[in-house]
C-alpha positions in Angstrom: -86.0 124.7 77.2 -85.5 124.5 80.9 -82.9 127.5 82.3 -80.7 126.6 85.0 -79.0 129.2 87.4 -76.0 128.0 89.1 -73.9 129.2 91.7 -69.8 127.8 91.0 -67.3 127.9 93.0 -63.6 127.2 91.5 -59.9 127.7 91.7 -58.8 130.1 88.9 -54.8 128.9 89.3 -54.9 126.0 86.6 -57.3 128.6 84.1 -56.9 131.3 81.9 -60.5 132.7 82.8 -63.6 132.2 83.0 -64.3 132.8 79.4 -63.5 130.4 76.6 -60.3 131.1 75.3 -58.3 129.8 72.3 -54.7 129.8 74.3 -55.6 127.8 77.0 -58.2 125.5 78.9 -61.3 128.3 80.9 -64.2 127.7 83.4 -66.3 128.1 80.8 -64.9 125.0 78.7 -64.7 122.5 81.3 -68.4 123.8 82.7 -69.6 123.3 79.2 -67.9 119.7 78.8 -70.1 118.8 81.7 -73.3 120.0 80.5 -72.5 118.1 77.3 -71.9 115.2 79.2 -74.9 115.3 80.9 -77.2 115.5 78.3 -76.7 114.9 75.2 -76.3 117.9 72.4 -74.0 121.5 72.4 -74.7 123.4 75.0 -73.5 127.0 76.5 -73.1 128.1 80.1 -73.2 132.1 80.3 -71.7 133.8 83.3 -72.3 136.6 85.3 -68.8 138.1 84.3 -65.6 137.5 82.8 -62.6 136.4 86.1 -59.4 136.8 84.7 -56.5 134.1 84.6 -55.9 133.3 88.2 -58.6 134.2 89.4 -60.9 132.8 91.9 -65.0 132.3 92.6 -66.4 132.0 96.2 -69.7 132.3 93.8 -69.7 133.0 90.6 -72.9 132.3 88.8 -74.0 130.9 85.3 -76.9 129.9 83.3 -77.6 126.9 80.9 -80.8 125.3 79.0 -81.8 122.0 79.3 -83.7 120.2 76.8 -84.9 117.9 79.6 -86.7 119.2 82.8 -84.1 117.9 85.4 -84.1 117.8 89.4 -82.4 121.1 90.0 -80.3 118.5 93.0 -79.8 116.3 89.6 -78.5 119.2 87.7 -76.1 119.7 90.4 -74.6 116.6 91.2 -74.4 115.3 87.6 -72.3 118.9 86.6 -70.0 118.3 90.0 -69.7 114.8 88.8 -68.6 115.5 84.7 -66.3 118.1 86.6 -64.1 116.3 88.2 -61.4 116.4 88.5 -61.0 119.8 87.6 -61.1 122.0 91.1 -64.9 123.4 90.0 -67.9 123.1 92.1 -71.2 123.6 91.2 -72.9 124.7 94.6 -76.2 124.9 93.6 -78.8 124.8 90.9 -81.8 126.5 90.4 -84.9 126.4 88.1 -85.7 129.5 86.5 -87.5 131.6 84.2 -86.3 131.7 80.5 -85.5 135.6 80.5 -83.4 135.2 83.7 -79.7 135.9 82.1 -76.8 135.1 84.4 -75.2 138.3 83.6 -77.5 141.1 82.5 -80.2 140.4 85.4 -77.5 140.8 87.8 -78.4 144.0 90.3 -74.7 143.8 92.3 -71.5 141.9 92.1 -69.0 141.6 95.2 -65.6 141.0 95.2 -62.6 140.2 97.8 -59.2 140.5 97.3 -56.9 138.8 100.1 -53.8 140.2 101.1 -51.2 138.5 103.7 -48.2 140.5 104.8 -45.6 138.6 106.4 -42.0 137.8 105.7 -42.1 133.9 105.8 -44.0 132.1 102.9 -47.0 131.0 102.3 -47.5 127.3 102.3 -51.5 127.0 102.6 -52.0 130.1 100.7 -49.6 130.0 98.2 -51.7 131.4 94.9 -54.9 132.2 97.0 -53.3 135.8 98.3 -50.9 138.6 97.7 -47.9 138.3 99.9 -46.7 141.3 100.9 -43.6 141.1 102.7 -44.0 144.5 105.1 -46.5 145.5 106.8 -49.3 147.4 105.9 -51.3 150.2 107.6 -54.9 149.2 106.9 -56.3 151.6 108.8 -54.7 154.7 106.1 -55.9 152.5 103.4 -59.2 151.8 104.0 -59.6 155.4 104.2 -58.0 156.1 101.3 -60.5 153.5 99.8 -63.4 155.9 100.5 -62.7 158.1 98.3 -63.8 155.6 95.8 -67.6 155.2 96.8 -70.1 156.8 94.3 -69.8 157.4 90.6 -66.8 158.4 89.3 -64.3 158.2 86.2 -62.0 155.3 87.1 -59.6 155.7 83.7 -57.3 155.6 86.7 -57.8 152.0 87.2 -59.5 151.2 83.9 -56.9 148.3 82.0 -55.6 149.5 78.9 -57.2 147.0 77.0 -60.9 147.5 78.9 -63.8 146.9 76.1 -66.2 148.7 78.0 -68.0 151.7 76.6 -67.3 154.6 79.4 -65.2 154.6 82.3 -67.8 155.8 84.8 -68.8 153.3 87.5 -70.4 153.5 90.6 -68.9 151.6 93.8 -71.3 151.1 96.5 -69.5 150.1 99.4 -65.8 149.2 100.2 -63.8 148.4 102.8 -60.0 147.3 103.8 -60.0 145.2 107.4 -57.5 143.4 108.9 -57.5 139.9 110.8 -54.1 139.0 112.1 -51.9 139.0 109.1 -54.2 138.9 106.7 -55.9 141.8 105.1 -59.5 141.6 103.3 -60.6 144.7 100.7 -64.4 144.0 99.9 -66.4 146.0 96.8 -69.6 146.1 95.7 -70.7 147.5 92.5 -73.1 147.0 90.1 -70.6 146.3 87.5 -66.7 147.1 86.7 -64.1 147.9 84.7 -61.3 145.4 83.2 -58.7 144.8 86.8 -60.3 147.5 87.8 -60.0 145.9 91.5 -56.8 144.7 91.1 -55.7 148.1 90.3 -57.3 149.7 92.9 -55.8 147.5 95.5 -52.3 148.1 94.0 -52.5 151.5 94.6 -54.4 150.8 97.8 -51.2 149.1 99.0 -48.7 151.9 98.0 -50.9 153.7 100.8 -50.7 150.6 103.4 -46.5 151.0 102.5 -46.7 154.4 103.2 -45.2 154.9 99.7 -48.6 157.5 99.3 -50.6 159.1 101.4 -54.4 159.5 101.4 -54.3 162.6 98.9 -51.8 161.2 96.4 -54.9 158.2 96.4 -57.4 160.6 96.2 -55.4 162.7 93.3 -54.7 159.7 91.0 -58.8 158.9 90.9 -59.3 162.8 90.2 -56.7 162.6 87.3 -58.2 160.2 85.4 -54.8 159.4 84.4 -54.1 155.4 83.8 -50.5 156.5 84.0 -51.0 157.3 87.6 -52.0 153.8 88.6 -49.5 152.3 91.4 -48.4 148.4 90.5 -51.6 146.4 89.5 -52.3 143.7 92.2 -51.2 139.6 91.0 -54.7 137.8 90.2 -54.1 135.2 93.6 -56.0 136.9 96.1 -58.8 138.6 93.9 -62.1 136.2 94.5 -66.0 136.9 93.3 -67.6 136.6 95.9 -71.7 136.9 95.1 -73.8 138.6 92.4 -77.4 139.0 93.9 -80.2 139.5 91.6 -83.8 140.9 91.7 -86.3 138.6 93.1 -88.8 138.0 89.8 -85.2 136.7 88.2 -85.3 134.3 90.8 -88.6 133.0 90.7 -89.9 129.5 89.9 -90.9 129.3 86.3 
């Protein structure tokens, strides 16, 4: 059977995930319903990871089997088409080998989480950012965000309810940079924890307030203490924003 990577971009606001849910209508479900639609016969579209409610994909990807060897432009337009009107776009499709899994072949996943502090409201961005009504240092919390790179025990910012096995991860890169009023953090990782980047950039802006310094950062990571968490960051501003994978997963068939 024909695999299919995709590359999806989509609103998270009117989901509860990405992952089929019985409480409420996901990514998942409505990508699914399209895939049905376009060819006859069940069929299951497996992501590279699990967005929460509200949140959004610059590029999430997914996989899906075919019966029928489709145009990968074919696969594309026919999935944008069953997906309407649903704010989901299927960017791209690509032919590729039957081991290729959207989530397990994945070597890195990026993620930005948008931040706008100002006191008037947002109108354009309402639901695709945090306001924050002061303003924030960036410049203290991006080096508070530092402190973060490598491997380290994030029980810290690990979600209570977090499935996964140990909460050791290793962040790559990170950074906090402002443009104007609005305020970008960017991670890279190979994998993470359950908000773990939401909870990160809630305790990232108790630094911006000035609320912590650098060290009280740098002390709630060491303590491996969820209790030491600041205020978990609303799901608006977090976006995926790629997951790159090794070349051979990529590769024609």
């Amino acid at each position: 059977m024909p695999r299919y990577l995709l590359t999806i971009e989509y609103d998270g606001g009117p989901f509860v995930g990405w992952q089929r849910q019985d409480n409420g209508l996901s990514v998942q479900e409505v990508m699914e319903r399209a895939a049905d639609a376009l060819e006859d016969g069940r069929h299951e579209v497996y992501g590279a990871g699990r967005t929460d409610s509200g949140v959004h994909a610059l590029a999430m990807t997914a996989h899906v089997d075919f019966a029928k060897d489709w145009p990968a432009d074919v696969v594309r337009d026919a999935l944008n088409h069953h997906l309407r009107p649903h704010p989901v776009s299927v960017l791209s499709a690509q032919a590729v080998k039957d081991d290729t899994h959207a989530r397990f072949s994945a070597v890195k996943r990026g993620y930005v989480y948008r931040i706008i502090d100002r006191r008037a409201p947002l109108a354009l961005d309402a639901g695709k950012a945090w306001q924050v009504r002061v303003k924030l240092d960036a410049q203290a919390m991006n080096k508070a965000a530092q402190c973060l790179v490598g491997t380290h025990d994030f029980t810290t910012f690990r979600d209570a309810q977090c499935q996964a096995d140990s909460p050791v991860k290793s962040i790559g890169q990170i950074s906090v940079e402002r443009r104007g009023e609005l305020i970008e953090l960017k991670v890279e990782a190979i994998s993470f924890l359950h908000r773990q980047i939401r909870s990160i950039t809630g305790s990232l802006v108790e630094v911006g307030r000035g609320r912590w310094s650098v060290e009280d950062f740098r002390d709630a990571l060491e303590a491996a203490d969820r209790t030491r968490c600041g205020p978990v960051a609303p799901p608006d501003g977090l976006y995926l924003a790629f997951v790159d994978y090794p070349p051979e997963a990529l590769a024609n068939p």
